[in-house]
C-alpha positions as CSV (number, residue, x, y, z in Angstrom):
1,X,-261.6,-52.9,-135.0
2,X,-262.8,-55.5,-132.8
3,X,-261.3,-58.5,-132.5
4,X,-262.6,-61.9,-131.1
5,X,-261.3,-63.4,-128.1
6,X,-262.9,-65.5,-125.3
7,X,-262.4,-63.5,-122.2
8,X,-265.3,-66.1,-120.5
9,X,-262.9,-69.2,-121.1
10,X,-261.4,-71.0,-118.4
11,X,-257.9,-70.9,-120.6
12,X,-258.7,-67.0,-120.3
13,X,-259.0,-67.2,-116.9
14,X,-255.9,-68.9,-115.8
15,X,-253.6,-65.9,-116.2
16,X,-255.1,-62.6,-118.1
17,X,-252.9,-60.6,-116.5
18,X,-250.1,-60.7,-119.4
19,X,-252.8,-59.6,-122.0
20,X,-254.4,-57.0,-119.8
21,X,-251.0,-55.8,-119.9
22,X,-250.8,-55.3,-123.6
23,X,-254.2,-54.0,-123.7
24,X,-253.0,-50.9,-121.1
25,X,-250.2,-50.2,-123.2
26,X,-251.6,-50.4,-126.7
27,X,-255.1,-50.1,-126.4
28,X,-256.5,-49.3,-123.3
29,X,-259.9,-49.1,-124.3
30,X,-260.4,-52.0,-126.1
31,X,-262.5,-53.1,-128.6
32,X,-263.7,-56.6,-128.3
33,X,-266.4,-59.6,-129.7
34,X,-267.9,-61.2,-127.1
35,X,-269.1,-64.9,-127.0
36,X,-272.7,-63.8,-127.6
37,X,-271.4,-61.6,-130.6
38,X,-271.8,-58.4,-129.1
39,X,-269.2,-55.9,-129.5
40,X,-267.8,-54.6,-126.0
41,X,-265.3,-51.8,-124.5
42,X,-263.5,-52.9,-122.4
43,X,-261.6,-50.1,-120.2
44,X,-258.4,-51.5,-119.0
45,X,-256.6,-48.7,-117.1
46,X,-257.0,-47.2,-113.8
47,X,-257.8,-44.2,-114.0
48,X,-260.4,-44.7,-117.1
49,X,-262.0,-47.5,-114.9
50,X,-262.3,-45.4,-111.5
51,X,-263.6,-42.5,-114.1
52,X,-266.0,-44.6,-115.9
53,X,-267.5,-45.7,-112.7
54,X,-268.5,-42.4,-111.3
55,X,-269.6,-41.4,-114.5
56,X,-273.0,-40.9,-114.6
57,X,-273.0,-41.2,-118.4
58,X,-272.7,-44.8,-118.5
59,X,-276.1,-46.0,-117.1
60,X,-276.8,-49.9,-116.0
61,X,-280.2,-50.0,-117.2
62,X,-280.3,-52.0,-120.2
63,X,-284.1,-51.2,-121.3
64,X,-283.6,-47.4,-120.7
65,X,-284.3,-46.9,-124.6
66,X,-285.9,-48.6,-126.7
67,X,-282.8,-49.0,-129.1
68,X,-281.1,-50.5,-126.2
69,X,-283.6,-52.8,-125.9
70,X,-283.5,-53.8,-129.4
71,X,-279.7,-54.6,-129.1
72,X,-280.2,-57.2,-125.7
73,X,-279.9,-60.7,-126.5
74,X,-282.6,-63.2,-126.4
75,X,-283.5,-64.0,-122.7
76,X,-285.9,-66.4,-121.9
77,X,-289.2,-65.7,-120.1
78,X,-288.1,-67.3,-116.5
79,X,-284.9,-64.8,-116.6
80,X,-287.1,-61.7,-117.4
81,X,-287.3,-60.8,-113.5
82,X,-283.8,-61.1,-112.6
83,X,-283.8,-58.0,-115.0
84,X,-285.1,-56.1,-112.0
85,X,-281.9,-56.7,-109.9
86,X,-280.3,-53.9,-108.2
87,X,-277.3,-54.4,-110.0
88,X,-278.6,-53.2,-113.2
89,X,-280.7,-50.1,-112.2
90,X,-279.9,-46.6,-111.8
91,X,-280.6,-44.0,-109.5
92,X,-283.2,-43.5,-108.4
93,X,-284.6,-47.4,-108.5
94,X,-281.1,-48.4,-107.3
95,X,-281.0,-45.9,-104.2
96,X,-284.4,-47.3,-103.3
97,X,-283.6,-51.0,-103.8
98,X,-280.1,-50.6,-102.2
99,X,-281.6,-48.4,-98.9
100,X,-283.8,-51.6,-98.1
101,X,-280.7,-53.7,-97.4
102,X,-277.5,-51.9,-97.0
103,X,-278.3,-51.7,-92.7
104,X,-278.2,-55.4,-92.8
105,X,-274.6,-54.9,-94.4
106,X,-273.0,-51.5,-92.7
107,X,-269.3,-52.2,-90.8
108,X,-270.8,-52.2,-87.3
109,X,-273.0,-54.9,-87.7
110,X,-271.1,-56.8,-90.2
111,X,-268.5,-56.4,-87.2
112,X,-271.5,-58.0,-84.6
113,X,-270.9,-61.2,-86.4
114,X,-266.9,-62.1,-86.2
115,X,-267.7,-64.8,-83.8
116,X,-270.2,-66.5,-85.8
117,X,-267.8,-66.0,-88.5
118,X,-264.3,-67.5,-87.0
119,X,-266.7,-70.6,-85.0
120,X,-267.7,-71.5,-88.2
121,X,-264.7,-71.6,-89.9
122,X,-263.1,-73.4,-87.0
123,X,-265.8,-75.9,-87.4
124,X,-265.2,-76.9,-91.0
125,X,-261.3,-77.1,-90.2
126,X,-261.4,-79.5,-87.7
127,X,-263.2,-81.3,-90.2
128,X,-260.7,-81.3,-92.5
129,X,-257.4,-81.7,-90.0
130,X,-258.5,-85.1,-89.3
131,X,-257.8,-86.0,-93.3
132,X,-254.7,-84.0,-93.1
133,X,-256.0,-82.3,-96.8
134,X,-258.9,-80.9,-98.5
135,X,-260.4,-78.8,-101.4
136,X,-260.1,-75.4,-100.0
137,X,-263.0,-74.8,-102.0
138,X,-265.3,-77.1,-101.7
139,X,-264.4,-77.6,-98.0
140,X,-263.7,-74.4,-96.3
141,X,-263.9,-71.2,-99.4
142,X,-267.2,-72.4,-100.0
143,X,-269.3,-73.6,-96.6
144,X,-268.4,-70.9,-95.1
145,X,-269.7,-67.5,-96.8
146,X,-273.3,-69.4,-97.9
147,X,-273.7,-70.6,-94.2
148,X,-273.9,-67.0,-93.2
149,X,-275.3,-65.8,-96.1
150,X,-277.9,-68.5,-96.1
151,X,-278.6,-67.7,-92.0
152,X,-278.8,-64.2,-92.5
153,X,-281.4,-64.4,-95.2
154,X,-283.6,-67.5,-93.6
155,X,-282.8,-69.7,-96.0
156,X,-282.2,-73.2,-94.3
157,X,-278.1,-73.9,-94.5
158,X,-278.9,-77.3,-95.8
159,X,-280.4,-76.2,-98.8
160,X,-276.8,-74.1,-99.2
161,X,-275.1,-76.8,-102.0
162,X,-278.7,-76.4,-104.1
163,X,-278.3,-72.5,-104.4
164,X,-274.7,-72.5,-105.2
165,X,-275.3,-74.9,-107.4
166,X,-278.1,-73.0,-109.2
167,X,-275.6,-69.8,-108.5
168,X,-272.8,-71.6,-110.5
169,X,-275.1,-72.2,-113.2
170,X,-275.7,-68.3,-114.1
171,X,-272.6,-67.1,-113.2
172,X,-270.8,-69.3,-115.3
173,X,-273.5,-68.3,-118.6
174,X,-272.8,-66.0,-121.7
175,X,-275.7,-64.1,-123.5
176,X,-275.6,-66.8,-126.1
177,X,-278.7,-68.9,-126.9
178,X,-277.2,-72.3,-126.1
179,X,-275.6,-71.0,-122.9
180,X,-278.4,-69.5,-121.8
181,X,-280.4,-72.7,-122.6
182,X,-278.2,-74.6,-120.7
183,X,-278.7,-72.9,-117.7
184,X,-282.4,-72.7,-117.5
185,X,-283.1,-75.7,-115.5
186,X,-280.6,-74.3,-112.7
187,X,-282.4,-70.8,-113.4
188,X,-285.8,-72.1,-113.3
189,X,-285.3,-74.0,-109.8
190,X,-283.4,-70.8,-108.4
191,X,-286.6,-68.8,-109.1
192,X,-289.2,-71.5,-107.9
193,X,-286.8,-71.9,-104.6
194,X,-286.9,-68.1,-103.8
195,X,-290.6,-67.5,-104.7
196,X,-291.2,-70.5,-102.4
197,X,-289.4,-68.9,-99.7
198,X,-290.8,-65.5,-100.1
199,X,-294.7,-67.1,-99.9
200,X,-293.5,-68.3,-96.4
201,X,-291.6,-65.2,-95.4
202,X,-295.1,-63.6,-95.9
203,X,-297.9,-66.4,-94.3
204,X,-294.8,-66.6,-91.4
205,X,-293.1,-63.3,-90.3
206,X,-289.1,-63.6,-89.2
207,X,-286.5,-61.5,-88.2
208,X,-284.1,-62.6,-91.0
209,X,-283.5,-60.0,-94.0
210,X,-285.6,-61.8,-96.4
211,X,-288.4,-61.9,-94.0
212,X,-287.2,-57.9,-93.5
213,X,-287.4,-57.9,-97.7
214,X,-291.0,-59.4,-97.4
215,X,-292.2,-56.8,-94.9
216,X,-290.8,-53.6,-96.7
217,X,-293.1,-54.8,-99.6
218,X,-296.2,-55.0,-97.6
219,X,-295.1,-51.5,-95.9
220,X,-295.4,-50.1,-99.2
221,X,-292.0,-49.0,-100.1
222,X,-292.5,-49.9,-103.8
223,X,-290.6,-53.4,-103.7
224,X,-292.2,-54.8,-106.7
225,X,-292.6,-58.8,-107.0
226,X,-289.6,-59.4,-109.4
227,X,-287.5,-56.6,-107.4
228,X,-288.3,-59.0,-104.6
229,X,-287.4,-61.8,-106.3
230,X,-284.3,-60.4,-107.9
231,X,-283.2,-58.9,-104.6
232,X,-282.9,-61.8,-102.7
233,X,-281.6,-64.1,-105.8
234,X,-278.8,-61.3,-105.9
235,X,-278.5,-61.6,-102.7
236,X,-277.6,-65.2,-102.4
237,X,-275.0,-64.9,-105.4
238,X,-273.4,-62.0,-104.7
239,X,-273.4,-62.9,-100.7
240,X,-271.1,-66.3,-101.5
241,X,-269.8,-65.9,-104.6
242,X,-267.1,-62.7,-103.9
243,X,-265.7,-64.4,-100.5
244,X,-265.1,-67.7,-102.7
245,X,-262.6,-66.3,-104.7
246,X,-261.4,-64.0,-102.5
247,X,-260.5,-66.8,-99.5
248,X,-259.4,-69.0,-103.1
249,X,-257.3,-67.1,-104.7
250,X,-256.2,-65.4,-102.1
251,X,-254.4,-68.4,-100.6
252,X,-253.4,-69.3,-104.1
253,X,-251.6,-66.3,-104.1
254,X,-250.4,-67.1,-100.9
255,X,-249.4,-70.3,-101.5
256,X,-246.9,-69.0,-104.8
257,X,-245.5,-66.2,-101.9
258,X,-243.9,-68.4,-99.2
259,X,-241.9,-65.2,-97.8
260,X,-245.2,-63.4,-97.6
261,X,-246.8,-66.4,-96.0
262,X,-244.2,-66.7,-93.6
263,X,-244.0,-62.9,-92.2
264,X,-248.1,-63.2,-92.4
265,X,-247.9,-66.3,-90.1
266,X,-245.5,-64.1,-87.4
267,X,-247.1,-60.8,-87.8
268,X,-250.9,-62.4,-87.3
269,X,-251.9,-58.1,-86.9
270,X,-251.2,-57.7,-90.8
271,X,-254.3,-59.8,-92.1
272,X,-256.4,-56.7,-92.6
273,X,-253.7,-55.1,-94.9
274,X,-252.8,-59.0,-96.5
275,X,-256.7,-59.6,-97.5
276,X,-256.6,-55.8,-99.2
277,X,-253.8,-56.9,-101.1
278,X,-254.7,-60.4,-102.1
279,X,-257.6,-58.4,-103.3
280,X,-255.5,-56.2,-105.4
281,X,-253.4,-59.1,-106.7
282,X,-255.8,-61.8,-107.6
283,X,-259.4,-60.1,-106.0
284,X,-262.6,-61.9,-106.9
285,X,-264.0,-60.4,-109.9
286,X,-262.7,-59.9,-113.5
287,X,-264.7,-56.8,-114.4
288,X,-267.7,-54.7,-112.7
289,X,-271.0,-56.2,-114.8
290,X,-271.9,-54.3,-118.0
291,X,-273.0,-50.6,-118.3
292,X,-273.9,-48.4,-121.3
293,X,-272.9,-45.5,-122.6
294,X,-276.3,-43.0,-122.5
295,X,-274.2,-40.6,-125.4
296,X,-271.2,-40.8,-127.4
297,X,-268.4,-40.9,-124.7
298,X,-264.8,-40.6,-125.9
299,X,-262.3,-42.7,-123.0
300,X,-258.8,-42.5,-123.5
301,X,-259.0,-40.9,-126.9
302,X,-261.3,-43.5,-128.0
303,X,-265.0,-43.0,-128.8
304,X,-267.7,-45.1,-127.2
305,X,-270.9,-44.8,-129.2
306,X,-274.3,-44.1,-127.4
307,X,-275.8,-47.3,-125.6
308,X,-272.3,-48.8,-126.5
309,X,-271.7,-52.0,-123.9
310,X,-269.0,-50.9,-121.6
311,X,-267.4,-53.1,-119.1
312,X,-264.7,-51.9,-116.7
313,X,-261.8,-54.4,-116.2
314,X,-261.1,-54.4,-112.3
315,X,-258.3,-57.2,-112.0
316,X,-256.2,-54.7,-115.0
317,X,-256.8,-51.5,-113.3
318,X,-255.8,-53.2,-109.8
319,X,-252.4,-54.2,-111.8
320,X,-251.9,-50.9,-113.6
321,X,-248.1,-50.1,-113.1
322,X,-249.2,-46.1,-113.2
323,X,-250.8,-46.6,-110.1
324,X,-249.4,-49.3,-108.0
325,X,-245.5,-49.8,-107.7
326,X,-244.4,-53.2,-108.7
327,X,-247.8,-54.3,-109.4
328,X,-247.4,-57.7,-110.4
329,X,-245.3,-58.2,-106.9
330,X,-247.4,-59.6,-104.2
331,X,-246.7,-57.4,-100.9
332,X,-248.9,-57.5,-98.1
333,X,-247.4,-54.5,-96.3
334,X,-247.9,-52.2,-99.3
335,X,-249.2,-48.9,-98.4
336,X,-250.5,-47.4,-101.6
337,X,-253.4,-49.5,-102.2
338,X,-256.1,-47.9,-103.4
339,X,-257.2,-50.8,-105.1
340,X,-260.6,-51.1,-107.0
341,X,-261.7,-54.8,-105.9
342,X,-265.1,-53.8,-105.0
343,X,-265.6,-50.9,-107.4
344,X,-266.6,-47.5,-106.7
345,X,-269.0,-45.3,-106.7
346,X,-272.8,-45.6,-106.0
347,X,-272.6,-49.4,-107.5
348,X,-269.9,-49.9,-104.9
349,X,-270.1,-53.8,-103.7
350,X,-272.4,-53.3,-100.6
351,X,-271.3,-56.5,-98.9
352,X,-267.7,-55.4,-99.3
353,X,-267.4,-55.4,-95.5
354,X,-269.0,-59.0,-95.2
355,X,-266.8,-60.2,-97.7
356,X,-263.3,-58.6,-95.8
357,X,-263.9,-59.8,-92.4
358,X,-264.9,-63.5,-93.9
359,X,-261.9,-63.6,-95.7
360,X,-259.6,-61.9,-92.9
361,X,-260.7,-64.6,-90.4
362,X,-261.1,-67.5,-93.3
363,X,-257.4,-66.5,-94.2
364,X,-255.3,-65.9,-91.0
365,X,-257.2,-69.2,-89.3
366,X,-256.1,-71.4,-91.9
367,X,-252.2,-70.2,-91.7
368,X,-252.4,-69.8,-88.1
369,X,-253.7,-73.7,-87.3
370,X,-252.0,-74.9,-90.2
371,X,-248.6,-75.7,-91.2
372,X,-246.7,-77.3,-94.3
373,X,-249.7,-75.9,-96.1
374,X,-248.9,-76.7,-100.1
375,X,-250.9,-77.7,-103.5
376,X,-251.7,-81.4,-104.4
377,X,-251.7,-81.2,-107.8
378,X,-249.1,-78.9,-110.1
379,X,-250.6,-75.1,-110.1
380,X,-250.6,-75.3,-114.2
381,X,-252.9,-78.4,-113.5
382,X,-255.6,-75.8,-111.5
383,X,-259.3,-75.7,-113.3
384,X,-261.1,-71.6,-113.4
385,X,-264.5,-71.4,-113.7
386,X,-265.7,-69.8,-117.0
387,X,-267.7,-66.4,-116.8
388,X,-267.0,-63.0,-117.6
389,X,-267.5,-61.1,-114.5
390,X,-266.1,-63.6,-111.6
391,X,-262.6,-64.9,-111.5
392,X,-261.8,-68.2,-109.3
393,X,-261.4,-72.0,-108.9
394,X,-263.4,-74.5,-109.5
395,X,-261.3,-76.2,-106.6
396,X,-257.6,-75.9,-104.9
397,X,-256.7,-79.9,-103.7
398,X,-254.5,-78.9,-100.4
399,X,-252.4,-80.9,-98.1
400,X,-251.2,-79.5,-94.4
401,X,-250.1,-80.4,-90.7
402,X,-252.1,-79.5,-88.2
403,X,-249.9,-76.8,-85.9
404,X,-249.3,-78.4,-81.8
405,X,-250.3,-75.9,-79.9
């Protein structure tokens, strides 16, 4: 049975973790109405979720069969190409899609651009040492990973509040009709933007990656107009909104830990093992986005019906005390930590090393400059952004001292 429960809400959002708890332990694949009405699975353990996600028999292809696409909820006509996003195709579309832009993403180059990174993040905090406080997010969690996304794409960094803003809009959207209506202006503007951009990419070659995107579909590699479109839509999103809430909650986190704070702030070394942590504690996303089961599938005892909607819940399986030792502790020295953050598997988040090093240097620059770092309003007080795949703040008011060097 099913049972109806707003897993979108911000009141959701605020703390899961106690319920994703209770799911593990009485029903780890659980059965659940979602806003829109439909019924989901949602696989709450760690081992299910890391088996689900190699498992080829849950596809991401929502119009694979024509009973699937029966079952989709009304979309209207402007979304229709964002259907075409490497996010919710399968091999072999997604190997193509996903070959024309994971160079721009691999750990060498990624590496190549630390010192754009930490001059940028510098930048927006002598900004904000002059007031003495800010909103992590809007000033600092935010600026910073749509600067670079927005540079590496072409898009001009001015234009940077528009597409998060337009970002914010989907992200934040059910499958339901009125949601769904209520985001089509920010949808609609999104599109116009990118298709915009993409006309100019193609009258005016460049050496950014959407000009790179524009190129590949004149060279013939099969990049179709909405995989185009969709690409570099995802592109925007997915390049900003992960290193949001992974630089947010992550000094959330940080801030509730004042022991880990403290050894962070005098062992500077540990911020690559901190950020895999904060990513294990509180990481950026709730659940990988939907899949389907392509046959009955039984998980955990439990029978998944074919083209049943499947989602895999990330921040549980990242908490599940049968893999992690003291898994609601926060310990940035821990060792095991084979955490699922990114996901796994061919859909594994491709800007996973982006996201690391923005939120390594994001992270270990704010404690290092900064000191009497603490909250401005009462924790409880804190506003989550609705959605059911992202977790994070709609803003974290913070107060500090500058540090005398």
């Amino acid at each position: 049975m099913s049972e109806s429960l707003d897993i979108s809400s911000a009141k959701f959002k605020a703390n899961p973790y106690p319920i994703y708890a209770r799911w593990r332990a009485e029903s780890p694949v659980h059965c659940l109405k979602l806003p829109d009405k439909r019924t989901a699975w949602l696989i709450t353990r760690y081992e299910d979720v890391a088996a689900v996600l190699r498992d080829e028999r849950f596809g991401k292809d929502r119009f694979k069969t024509p009973e699937l696409t029966a079952k989709q909820p009304w979309m209207p006509k402007s979304f229709r190409p964002l259907a075409h996003n490497m996010l919710d195709q399968d091999p072999p579309d997604h190997t193509r899609l996903r070959a024309l832009v994971h160079k721009a993403f691999t750990p060498r180059l990624v590496e190549n651009m630390r010192r754009r990174v930490q001059s940028l993040t510098d930048e927006l905090l002598d900004a904000a040492e002059r007031r003495g406080r800010m909103d992590l997010i809007r000033d600092y969690a935010l600026p910073l990973p749509s600067t670079i996304i927005a540079e590496m794409l072409g898009v001009p960094v001015a234009d940077r509040h528009r597409f998060h803003r337009w970002s914010s809009s989907m992200v934040t959207a059910d499958a339901s009709k009125l949601s769904l209506f209520k985001a089509m202006p920010g949808v609609t503007a999104f599109l116009r933007y990118v298709r915009k951009l993409i006309k100019k990419r193609r009258a005016e070659p460049s050496d950014d990656l959407a000009g790179a995107l524009a190129r590949a579909d004149e060279a013939g590699d099969q990049l179709s107009e909405d995989e185009l479109l969709a690409m570099i839509v995802l592109l925007l999103i997915a390049g900003h909104e992960t290193t949001v809430n992974l630089i947010g909650n992550g000094t959330l986190a940080l801030l509730a830990h004042p022991q880990q704070v403290e050894k962070l702030r005098n062992n500077p070394e540990l911020i690559p093992a901190a950020v895999e942590e904060l990513l294990r504690y509180d990481g950026p996303l709730a659940m990988a986005t939907e899949r389907f089961a392509r046959e009955d599938v039984t998980v955990a005892g439990v029978k998944i019906p074919r083209d049943g909607l499947v989602f895999t819940v990330l921040a549980s399986a990242n908490r599940d005390e049968r893999q992690f030792e003291k898994p609601d502790a926060l310990e940035i020295t821990r060792e095991n930590n084979k955490h699922l953050a990114f996901g796994l598997g061919v859909h594994y988040c491709l800007g996973a090393p982006l996201a690391r090093l923005e939120g390594q240097i994001a992270i270990n620059t704010l404690l290092r400059r900064t000191t009497g770092l603490r909250l401005c309003v009462p924790q409880e007080k804190l506003r989550w952004r609705r959605g059911l795949v992202l977790r994070g703040l709609e803003a974290l008011p913070i107060a500090f001292a500058s540090k005398q060097n």
